[in-house]
HTML snippet that shows the backbone in 3Dmol.js (N, CA, C, O; Angstrom):
<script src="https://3Dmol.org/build/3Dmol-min.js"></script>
<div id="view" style="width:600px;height:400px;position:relative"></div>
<script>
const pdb = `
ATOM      1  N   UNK A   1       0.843  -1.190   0.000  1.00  0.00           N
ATOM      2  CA  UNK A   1       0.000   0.000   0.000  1.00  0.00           C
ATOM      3  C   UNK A   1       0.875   1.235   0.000  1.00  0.00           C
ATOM      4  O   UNK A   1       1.929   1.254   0.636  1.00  0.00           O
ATOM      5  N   UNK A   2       0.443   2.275  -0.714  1.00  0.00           N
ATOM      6  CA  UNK A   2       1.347   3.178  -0.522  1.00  0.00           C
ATOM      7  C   UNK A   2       0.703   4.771   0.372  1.00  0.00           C
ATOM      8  O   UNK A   2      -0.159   5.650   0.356  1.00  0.00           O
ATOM      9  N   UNK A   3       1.881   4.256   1.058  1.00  0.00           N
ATOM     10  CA  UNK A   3       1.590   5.056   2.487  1.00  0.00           C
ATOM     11  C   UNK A   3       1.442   6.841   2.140  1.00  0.00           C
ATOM     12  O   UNK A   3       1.259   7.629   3.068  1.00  0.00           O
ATOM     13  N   UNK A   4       1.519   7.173   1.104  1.00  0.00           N
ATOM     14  CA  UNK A   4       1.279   8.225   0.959  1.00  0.00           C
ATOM     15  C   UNK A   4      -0.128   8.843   0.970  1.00  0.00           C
ATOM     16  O   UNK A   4      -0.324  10.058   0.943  1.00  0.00           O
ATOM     17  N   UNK A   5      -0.965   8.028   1.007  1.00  0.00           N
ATOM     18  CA  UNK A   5      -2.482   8.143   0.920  1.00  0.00           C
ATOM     19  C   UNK A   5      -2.723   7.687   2.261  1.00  0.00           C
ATOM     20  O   UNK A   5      -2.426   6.529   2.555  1.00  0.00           O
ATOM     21  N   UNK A   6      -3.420   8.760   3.431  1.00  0.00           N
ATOM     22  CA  UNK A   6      -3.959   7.488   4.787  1.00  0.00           C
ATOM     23  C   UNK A   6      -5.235   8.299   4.724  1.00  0.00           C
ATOM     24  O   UNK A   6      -5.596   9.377   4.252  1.00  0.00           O
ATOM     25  N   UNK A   7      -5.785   7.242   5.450  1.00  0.00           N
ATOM     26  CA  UNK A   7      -7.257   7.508   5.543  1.00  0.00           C
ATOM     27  C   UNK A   7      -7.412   7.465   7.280  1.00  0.00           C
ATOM     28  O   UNK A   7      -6.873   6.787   8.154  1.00  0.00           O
ATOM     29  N   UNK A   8      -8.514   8.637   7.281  1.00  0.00           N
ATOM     30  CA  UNK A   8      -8.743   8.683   9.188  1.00  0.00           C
ATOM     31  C   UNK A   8     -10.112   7.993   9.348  1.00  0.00           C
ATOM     32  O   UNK A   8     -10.906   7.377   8.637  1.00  0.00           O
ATOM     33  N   UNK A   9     -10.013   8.347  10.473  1.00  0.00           N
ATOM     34  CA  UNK A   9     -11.071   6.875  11.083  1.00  0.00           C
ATOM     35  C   UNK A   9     -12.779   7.711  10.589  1.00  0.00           C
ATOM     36  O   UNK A   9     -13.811   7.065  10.407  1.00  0.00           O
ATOM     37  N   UNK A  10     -12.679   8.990  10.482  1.00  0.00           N
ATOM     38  CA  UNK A  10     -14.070   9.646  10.458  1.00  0.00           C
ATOM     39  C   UNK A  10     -14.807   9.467   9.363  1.00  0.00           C
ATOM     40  O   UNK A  10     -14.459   9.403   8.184  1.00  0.00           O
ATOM     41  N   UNK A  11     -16.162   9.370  10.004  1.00  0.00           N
ATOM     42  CA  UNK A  11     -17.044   8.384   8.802  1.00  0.00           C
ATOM     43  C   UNK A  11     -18.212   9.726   9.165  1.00  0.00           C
ATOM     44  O   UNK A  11     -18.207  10.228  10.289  1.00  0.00           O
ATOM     45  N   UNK A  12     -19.229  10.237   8.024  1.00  0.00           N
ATOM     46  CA  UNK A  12     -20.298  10.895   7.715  1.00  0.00           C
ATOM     47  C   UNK A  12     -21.353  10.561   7.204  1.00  0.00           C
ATOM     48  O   UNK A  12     -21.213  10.102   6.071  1.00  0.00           O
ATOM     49  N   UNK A  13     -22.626  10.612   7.677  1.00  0.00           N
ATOM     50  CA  UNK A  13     -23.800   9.725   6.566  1.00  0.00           C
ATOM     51  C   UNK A  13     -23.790  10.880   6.098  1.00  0.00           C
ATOM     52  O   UNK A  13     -23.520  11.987   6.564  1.00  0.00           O
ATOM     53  N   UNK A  14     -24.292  10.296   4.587  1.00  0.00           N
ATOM     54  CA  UNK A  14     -24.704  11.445   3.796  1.00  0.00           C
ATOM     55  C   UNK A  14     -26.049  10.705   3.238  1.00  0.00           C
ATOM     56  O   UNK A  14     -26.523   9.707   3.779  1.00  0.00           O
ATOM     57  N   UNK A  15     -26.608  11.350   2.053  1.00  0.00           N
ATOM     58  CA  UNK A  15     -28.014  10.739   1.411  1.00  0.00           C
ATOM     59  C   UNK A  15     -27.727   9.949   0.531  1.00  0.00           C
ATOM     60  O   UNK A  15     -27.375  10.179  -0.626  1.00  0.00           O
ATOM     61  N   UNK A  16     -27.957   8.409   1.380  1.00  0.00           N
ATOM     62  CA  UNK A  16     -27.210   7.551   0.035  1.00  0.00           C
ATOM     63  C   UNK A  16     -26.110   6.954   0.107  1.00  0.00           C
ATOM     64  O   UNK A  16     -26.011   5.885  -0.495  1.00  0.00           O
ATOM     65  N   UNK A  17     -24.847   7.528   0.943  1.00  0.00           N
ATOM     66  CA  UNK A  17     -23.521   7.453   0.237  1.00  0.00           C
ATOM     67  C   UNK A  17     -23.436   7.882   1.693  1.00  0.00           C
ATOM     68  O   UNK A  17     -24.269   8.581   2.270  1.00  0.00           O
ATOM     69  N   UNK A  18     -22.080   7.265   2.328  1.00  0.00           N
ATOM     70  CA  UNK A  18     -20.819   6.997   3.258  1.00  0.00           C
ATOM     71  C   UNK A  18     -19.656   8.138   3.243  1.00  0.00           C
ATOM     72  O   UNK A  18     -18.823   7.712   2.443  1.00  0.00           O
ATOM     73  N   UNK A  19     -19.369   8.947   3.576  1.00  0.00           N
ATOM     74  CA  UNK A  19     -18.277  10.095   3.650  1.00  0.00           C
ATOM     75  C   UNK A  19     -16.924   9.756   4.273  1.00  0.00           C
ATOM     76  O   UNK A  19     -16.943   9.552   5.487  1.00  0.00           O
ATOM     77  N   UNK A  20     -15.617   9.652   3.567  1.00  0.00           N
ATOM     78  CA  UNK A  20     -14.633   9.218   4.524  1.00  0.00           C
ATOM     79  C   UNK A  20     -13.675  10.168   3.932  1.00  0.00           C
ATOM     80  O   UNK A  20     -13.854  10.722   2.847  1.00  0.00           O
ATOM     81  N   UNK A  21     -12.253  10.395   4.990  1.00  0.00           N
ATOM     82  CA  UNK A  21     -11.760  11.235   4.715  1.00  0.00           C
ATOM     83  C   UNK A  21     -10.341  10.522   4.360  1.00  0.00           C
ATOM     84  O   UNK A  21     -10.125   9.415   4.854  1.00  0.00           O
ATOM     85  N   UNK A  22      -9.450  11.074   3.588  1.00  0.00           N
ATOM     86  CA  UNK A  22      -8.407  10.815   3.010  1.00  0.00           C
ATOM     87  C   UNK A  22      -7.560  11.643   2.923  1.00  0.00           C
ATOM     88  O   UNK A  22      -7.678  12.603   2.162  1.00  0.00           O
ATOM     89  N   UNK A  23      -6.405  11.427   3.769  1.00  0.00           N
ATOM     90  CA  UNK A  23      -4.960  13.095   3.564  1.00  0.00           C
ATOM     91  C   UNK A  23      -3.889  12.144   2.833  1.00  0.00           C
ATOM     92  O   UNK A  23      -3.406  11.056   3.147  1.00  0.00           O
ATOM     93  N   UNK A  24      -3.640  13.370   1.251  1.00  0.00           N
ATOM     94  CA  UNK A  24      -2.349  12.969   0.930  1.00  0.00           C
ATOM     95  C   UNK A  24      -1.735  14.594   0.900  1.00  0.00           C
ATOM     96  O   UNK A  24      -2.221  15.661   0.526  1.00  0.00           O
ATOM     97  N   UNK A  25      -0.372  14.185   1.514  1.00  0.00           N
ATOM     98  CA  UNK A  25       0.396  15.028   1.491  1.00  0.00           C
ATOM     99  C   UNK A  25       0.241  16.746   2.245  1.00  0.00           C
ATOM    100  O   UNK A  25       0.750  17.857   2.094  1.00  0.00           O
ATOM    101  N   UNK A  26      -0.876  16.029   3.169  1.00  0.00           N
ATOM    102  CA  UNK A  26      -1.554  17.092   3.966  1.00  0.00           C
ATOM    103  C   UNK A  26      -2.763  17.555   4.109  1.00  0.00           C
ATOM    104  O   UNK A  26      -3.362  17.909   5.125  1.00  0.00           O
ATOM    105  N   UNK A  27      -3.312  17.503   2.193  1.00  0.00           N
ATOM    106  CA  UNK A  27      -4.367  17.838   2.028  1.00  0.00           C
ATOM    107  C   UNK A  27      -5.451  16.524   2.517  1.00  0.00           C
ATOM    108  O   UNK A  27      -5.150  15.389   2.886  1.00  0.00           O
ATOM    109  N   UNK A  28      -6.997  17.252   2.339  1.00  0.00           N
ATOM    110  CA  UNK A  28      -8.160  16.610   3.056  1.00  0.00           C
ATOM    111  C   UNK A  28      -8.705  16.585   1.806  1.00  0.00           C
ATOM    112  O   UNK A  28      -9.043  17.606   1.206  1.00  0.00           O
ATOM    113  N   UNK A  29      -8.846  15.067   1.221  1.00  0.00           N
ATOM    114  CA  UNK A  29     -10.014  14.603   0.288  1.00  0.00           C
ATOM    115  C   UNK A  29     -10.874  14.048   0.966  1.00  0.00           C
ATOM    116  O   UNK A  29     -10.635  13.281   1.898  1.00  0.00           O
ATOM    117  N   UNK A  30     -12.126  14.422   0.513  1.00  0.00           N
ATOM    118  CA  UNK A  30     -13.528  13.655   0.757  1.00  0.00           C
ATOM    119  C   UNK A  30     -13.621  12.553  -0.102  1.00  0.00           C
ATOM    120  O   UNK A  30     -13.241  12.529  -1.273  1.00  0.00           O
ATOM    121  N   UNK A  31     -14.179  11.580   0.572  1.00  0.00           N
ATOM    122  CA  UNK A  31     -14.638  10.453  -0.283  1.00  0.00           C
ATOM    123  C   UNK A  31     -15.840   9.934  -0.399  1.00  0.00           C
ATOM    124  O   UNK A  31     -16.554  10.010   0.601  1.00  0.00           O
ATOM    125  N   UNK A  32     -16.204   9.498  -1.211  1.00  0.00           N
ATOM    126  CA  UNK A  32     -17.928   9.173  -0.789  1.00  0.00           C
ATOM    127  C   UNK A  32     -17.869   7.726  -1.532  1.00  0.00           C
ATOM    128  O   UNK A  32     -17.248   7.517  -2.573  1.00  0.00           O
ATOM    129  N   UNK A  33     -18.811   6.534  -0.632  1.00  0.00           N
ATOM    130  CA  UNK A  33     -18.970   5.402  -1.032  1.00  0.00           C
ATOM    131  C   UNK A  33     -20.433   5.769  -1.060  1.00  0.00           C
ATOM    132  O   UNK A  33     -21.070   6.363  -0.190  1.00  0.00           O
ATOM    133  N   UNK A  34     -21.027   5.098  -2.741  1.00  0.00           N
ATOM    134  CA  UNK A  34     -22.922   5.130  -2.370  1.00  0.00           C
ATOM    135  C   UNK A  34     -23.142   3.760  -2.014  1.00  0.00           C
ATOM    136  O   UNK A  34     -22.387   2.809  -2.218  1.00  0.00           O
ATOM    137  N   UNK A  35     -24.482   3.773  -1.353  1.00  0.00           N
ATOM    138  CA  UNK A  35     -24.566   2.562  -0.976  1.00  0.00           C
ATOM    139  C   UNK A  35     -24.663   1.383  -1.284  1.00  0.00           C
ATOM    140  O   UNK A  35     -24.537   0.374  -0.590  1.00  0.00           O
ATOM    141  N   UNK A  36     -24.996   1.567  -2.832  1.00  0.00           N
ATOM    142  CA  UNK A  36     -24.911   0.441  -3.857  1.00  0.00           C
ATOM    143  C   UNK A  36     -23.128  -0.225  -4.260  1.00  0.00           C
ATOM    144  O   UNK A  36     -22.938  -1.099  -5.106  1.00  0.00           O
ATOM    145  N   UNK A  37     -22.317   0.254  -3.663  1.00  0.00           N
ATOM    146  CA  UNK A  37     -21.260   0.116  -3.390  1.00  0.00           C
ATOM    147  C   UNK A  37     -20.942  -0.826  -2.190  1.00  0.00           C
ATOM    148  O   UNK A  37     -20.542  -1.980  -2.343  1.00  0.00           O
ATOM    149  N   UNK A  38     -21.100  -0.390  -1.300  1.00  0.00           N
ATOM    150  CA  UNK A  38     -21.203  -0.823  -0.163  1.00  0.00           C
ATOM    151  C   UNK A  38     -22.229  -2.199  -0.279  1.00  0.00           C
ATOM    152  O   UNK A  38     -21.897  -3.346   0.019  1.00  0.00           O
ATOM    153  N   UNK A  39     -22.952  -1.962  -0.559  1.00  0.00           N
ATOM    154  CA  UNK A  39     -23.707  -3.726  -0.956  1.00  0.00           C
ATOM    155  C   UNK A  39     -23.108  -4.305  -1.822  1.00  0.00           C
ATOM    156  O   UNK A  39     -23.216  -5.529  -1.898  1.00  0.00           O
ATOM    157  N   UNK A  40     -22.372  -3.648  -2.649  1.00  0.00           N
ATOM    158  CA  UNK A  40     -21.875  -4.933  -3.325  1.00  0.00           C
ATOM    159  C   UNK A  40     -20.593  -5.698  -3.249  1.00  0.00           C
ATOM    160  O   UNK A  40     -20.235  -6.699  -3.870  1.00  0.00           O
ATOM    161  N   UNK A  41     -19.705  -4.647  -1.904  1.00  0.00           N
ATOM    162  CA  UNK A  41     -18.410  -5.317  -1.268  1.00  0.00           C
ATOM    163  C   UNK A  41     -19.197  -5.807  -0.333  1.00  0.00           C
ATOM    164  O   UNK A  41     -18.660  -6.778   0.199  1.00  0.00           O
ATOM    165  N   UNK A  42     -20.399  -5.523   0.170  1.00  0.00           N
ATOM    166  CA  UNK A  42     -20.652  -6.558   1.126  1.00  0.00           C
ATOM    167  C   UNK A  42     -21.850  -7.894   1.202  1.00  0.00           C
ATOM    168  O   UNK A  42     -22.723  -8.151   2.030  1.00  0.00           O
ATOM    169  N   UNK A  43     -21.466  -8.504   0.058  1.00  0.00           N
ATOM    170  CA  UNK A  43     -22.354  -9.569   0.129  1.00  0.00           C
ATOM    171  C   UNK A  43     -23.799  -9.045  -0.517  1.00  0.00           C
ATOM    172  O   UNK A  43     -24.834  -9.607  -0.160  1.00  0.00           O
ATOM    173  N   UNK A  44     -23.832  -8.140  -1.315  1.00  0.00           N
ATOM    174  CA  UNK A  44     -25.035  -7.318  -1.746  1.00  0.00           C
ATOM    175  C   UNK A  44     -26.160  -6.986  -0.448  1.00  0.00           C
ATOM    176  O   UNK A  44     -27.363  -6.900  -0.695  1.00  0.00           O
ATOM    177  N   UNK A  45     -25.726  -6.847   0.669  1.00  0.00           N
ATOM    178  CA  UNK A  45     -27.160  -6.752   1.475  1.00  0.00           C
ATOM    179  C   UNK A  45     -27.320  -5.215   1.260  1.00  0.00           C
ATOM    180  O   UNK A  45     -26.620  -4.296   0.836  1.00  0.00           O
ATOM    181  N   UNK A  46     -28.659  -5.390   1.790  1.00  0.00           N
ATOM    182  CA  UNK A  46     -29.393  -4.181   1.638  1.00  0.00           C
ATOM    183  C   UNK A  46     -28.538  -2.955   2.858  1.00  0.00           C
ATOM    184  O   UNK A  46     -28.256  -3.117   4.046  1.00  0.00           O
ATOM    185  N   UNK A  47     -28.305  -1.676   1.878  1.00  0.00           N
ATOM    186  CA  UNK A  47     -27.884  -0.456   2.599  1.00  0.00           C
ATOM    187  C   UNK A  47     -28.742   0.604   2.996  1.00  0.00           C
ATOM    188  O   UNK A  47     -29.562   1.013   2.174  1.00  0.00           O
ATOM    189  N   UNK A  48     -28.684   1.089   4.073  1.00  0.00           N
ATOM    190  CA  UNK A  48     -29.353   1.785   4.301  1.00  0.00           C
ATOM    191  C   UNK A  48     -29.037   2.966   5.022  1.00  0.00           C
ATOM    192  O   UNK A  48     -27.844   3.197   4.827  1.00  0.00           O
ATOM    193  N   UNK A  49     -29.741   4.155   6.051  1.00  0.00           N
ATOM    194  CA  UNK A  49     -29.274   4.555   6.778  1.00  0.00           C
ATOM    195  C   UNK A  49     -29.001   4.485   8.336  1.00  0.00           C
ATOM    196  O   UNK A  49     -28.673   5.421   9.065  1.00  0.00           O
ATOM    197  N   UNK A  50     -29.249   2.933   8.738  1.00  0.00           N
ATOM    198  CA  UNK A  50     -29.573   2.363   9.650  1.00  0.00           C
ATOM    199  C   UNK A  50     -28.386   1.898   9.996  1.00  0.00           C
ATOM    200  O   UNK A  50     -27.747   2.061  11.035  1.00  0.00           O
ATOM    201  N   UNK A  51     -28.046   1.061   8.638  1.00  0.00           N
ATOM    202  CA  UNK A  51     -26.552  -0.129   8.886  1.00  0.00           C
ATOM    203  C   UNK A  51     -25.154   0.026   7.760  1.00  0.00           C
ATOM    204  O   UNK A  51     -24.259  -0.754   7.435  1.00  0.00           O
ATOM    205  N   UNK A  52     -25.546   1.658   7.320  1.00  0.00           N
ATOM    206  CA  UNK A  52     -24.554   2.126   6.508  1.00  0.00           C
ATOM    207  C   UNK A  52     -23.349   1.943   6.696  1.00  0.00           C
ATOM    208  O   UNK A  52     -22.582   1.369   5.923  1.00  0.00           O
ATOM    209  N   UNK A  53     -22.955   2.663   8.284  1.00  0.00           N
ATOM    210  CA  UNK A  53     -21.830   2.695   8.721  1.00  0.00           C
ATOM    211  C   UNK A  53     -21.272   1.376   8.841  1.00  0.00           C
ATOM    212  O   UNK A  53     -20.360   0.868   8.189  1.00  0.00           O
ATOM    213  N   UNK A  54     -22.078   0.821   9.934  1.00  0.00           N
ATOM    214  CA  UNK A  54     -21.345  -0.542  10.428  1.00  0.00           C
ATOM    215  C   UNK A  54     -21.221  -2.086   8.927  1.00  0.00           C
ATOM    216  O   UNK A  54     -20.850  -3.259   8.892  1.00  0.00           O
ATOM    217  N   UNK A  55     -21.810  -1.041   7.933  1.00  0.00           N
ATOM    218  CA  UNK A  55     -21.863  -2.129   6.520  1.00  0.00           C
ATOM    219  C   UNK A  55     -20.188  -1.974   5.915  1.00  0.00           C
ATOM    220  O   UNK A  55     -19.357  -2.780   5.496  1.00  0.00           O
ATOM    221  N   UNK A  56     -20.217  -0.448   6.130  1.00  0.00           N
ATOM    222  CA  UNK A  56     -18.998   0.780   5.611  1.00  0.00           C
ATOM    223  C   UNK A  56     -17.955  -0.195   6.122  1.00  0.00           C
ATOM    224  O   UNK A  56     -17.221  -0.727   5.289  1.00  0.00           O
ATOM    225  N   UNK A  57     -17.833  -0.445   7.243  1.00  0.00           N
ATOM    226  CA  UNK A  57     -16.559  -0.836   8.497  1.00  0.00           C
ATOM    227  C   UNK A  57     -16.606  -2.599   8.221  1.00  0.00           C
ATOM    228  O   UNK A  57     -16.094  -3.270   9.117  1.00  0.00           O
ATOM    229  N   UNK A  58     -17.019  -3.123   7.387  1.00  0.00           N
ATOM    230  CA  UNK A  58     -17.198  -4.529   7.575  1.00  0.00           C
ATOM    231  C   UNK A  58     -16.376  -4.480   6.159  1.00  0.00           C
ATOM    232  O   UNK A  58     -15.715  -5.504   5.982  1.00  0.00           O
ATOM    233  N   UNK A  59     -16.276  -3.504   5.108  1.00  0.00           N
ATOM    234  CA  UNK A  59     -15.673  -3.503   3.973  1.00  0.00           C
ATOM    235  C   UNK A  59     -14.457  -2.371   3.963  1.00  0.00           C
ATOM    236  O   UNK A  59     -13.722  -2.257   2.982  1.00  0.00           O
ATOM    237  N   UNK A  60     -14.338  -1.671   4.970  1.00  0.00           N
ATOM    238  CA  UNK A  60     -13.536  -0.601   4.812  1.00  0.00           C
ATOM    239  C   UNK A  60     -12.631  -0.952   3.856  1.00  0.00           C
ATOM    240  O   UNK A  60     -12.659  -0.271   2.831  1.00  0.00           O
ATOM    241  N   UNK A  61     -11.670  -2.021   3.938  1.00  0.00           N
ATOM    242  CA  UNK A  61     -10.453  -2.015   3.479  1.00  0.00           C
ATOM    243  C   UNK A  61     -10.330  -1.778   1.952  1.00  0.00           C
ATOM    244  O   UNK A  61      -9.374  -1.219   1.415  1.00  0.00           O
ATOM    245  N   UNK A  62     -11.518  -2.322   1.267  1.00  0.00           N
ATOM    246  CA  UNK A  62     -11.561  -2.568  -0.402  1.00  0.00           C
ATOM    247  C   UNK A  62     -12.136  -1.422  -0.470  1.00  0.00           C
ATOM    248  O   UNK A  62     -11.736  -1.016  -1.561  1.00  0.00           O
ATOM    249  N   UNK A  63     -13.021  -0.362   0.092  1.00  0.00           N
ATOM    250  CA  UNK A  63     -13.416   1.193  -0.104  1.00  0.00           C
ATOM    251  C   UNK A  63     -11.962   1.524  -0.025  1.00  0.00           C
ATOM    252  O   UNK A  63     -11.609   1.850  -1.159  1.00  0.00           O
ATOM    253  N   UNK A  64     -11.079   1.577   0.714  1.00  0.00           N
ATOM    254  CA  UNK A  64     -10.109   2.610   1.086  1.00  0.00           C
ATOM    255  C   UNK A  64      -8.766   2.270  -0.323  1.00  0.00           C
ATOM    256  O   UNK A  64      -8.002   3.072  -0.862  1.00  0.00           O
ATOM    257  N   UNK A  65      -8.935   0.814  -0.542  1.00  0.00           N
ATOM    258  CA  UNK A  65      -8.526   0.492  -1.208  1.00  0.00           C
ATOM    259  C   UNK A  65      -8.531   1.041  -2.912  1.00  0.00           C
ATOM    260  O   UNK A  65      -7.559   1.103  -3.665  1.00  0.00           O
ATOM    261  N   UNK A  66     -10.012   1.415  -3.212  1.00  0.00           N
ATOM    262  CA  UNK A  66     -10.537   1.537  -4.359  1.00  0.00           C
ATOM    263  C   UNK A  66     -10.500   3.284  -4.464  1.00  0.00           C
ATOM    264  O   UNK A  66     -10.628   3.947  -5.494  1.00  0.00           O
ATOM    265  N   UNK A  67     -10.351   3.637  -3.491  1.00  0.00           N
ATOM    266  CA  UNK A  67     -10.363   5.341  -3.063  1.00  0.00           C
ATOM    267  C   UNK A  67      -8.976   5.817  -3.392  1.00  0.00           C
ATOM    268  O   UNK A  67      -8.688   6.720  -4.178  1.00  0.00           O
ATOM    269  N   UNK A  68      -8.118   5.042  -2.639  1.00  0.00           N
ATOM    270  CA  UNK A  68      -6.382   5.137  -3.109  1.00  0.00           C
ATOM    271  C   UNK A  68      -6.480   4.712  -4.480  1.00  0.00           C
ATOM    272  O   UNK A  68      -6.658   5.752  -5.114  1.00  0.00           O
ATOM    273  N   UNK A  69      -6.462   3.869  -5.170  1.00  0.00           N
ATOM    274  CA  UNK A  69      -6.667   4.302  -6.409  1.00  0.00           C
ATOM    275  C   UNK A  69      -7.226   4.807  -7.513  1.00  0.00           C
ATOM    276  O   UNK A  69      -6.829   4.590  -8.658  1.00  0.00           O
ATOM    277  N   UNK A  70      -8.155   5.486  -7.202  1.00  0.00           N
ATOM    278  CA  UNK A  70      -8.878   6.798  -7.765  1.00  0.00           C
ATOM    279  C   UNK A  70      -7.837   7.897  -7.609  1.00  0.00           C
ATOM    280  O   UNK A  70      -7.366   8.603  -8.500  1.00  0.00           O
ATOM    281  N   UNK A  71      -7.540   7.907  -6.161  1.00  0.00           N
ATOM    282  CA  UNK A  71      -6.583   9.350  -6.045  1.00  0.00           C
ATOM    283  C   UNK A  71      -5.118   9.334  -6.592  1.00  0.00           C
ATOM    284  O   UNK A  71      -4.595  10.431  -6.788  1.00  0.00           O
ATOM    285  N   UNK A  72      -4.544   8.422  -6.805  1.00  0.00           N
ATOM    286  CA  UNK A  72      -3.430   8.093  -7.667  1.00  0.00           C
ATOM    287  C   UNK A  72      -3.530   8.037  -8.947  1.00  0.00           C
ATOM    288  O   UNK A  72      -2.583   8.075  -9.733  1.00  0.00           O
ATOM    289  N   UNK A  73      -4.797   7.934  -9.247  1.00  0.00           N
ATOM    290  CA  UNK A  73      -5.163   8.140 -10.571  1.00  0.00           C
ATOM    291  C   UNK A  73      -5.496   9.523 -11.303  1.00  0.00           C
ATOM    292  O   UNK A  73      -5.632   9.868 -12.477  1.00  0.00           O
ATOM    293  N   UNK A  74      -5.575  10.265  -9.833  1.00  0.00           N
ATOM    294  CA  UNK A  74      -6.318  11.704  -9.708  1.00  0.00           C
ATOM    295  C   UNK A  74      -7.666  11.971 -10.665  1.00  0.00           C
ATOM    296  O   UNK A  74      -7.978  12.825 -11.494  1.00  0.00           O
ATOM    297  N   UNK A  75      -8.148  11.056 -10.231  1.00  0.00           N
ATOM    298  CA  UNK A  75      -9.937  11.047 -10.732  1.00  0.00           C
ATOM    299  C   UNK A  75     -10.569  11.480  -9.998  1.00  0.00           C
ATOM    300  O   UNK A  75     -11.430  10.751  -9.505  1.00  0.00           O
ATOM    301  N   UNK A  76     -10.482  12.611  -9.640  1.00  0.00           N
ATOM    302  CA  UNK A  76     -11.032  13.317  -9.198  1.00  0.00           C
ATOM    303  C   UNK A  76     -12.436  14.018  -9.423  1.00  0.00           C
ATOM    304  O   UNK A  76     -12.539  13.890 -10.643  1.00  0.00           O
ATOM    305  N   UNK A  77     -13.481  14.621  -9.046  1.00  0.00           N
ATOM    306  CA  UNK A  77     -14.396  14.620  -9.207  1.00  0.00           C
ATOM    307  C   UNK A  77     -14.495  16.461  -9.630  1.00  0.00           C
ATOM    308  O   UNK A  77     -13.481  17.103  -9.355  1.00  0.00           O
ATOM    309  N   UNK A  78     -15.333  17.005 -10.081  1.00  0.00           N
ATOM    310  CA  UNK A  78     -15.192  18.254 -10.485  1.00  0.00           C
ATOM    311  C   UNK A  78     -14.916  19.505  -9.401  1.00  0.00           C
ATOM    312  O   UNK A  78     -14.437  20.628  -9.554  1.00  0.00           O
ATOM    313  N   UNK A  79     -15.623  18.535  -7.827  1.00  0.00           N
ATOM    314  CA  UNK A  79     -15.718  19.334  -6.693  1.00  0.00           C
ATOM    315  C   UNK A  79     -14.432  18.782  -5.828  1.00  0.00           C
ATOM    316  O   UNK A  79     -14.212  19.131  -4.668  1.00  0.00           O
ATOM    317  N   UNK A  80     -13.607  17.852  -6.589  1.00  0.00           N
ATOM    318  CA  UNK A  80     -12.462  17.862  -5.867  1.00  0.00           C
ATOM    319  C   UNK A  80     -12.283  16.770  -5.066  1.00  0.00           C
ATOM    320  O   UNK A  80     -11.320  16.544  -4.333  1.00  0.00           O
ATOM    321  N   UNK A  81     -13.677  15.820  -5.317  1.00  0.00           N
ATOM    322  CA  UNK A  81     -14.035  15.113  -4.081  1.00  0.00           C
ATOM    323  C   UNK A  81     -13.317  13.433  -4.768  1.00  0.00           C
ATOM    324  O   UNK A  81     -12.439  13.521  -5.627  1.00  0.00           O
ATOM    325  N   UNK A  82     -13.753  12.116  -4.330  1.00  0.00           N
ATOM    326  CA  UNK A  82     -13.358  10.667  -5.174  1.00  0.00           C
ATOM    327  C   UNK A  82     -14.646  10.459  -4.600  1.00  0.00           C
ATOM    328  O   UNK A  82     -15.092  10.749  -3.490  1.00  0.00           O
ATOM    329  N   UNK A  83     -15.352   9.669  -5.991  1.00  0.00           N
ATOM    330  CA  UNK A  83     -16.723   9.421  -5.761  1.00  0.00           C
ATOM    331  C   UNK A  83     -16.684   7.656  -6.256  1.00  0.00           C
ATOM    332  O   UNK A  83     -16.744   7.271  -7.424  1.00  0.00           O
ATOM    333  N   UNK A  84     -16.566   6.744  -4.997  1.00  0.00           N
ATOM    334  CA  UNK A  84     -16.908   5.488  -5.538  1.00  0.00           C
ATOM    335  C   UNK A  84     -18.291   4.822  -5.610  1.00  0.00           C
ATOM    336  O   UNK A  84     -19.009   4.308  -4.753  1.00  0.00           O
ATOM    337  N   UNK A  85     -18.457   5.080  -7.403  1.00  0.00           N
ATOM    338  CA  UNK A  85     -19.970   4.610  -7.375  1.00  0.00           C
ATOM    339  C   UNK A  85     -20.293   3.168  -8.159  1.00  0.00           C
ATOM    340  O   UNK A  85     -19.365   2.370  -8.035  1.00  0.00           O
ATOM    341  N   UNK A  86     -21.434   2.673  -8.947  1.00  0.00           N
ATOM    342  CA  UNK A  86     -21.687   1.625  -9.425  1.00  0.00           C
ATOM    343  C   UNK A  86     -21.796   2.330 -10.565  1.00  0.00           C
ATOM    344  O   UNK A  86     -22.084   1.761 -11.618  1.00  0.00           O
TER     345      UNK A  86
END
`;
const viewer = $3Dmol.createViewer("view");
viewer.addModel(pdb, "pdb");
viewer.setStyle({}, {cartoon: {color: "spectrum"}});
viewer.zoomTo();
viewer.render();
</script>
């Protein structure tokens, strides 16, 4: 993994979609997993805003995973943000 990308522990519901944060090189990227994401690293179950988070944390590693390479890719989103969607 390359340690230049870390991700902090803080997680945000948003509508839909999971908020996590990502510093490279100081700066603060937002990340957003939607939940159709999240169901489908996790066994497709149903996402919601109930069991988002604790769905989020059962897959973190392949989100954080798939986030680092977006941002190495610098696919970035128009608002600056990495948007992992379906």
């Amino acid at each position: 993994m390359n340690q230049s990308v870390i991700f902090t522990d803080q997680l945000y519901m948003e509508t839909n979609q999971v908020r996590f944060i990502a510093q490279q090189q100081g700066m603060h990227i937002n990340c957003f997993a939607s939940f159709a994401v999240i169901s489908a690293l996790c066994d497709h179950q149903v996402v919601n805003e109930h069991n988002a988070v604790h769905l989020f944390e059962q897959c973190r590693f392949d989100l954080e995973d798939k986030a680092e390479a977006l941002i190495e890719q610098e696919a970035f989103s128009d608002s600056g943000d990495i948007l992992l969607l379906l």
